[in-house]
C-alpha positions as CSV (number, residue, x, y, z in Angstrom):
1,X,-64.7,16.8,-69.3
2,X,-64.1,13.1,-71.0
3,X,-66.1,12.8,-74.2
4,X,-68.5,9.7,-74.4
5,X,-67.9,6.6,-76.5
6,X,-71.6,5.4,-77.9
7,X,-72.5,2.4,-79.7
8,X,-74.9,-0.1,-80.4
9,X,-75.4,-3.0,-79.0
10,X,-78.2,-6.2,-80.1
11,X,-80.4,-7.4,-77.1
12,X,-81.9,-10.8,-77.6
13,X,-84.2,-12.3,-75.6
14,X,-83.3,-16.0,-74.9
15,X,-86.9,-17.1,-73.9
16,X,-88.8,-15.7,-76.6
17,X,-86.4,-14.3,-79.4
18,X,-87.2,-10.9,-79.1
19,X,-84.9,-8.9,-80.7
20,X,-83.6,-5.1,-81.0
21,X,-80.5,-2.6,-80.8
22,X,-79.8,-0.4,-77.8
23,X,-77.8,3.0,-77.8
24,X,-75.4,3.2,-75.2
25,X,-72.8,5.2,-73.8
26,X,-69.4,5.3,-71.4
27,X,-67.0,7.6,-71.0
28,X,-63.8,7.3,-73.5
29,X,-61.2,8.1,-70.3
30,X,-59.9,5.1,-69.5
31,X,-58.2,6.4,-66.2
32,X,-61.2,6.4,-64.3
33,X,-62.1,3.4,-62.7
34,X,-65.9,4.0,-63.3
35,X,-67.2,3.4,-67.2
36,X,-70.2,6.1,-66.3
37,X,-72.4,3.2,-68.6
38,X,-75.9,4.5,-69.7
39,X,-78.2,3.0,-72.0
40,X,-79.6,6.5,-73.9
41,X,-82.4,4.3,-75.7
42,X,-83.9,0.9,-75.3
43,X,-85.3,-0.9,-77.9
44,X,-89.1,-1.3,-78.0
45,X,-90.4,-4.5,-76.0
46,X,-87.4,-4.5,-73.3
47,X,-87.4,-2.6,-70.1
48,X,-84.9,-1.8,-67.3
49,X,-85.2,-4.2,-65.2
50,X,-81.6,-2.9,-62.4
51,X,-79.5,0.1,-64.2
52,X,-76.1,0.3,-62.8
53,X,-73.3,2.2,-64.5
54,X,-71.7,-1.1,-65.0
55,X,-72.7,-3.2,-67.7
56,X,-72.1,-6.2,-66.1
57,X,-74.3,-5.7,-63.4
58,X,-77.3,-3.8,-65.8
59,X,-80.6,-5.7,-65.8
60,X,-82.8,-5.7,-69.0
61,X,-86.4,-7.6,-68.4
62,X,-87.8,-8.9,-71.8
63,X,-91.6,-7.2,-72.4
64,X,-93.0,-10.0,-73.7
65,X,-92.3,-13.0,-71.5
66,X,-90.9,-11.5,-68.8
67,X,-87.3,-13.0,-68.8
68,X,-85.0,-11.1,-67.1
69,X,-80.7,-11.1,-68.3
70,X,-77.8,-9.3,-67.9
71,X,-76.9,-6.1,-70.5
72,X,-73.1,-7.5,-71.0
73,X,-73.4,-10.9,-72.2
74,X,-72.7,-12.9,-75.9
75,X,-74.3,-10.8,-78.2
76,X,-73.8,-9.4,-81.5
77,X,-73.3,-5.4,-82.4
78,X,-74.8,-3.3,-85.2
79,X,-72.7,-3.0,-88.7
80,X,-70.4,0.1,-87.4
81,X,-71.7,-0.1,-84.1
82,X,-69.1,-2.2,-81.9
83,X,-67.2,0.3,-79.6
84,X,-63.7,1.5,-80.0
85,X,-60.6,-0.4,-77.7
């Protein structure tokens, strides 16, 4: 079994400037062709708005205004927090 890689990751709201970290996870095996992505805590005031095991394609909906954006876009990563490459 492939250990998991987790990290944090800042969410930001574009709307409304709501702000917080997410933990997430993948597996560290490289060979697989599927990250196995899960977000193992949201911050408080987002939701899950589509979960998908691909970052890309994972939906977060802002609480507080409603706006709705993609997990993997330009965002910033916790002190010690960006994932290993």
């Amino acid at each position: 079994m492939a250990a998991r890689d987790r990290y944090s990751r800042k969410l930001e709201c574009s709307q409304c400037g709501n702000v917080g970290f997410a933990e997430v996870s993948e597996t560290d095996d490289r060979r697989q062709g599927n990250r196995d992505f899960r977000i193992d805590e949201l911050p408080k005031g987002f939701l899950t708005e589509f979960a998908s095991t691909d970052p890309r394609k994972y939906m977060i909906r802002c609480s507080q205004c409603g706006h709705k954006f993609r997990f993997e876009q330009k965002t910033v990563y916790a002190p010690g927090g960006e994932p290993r490459r």
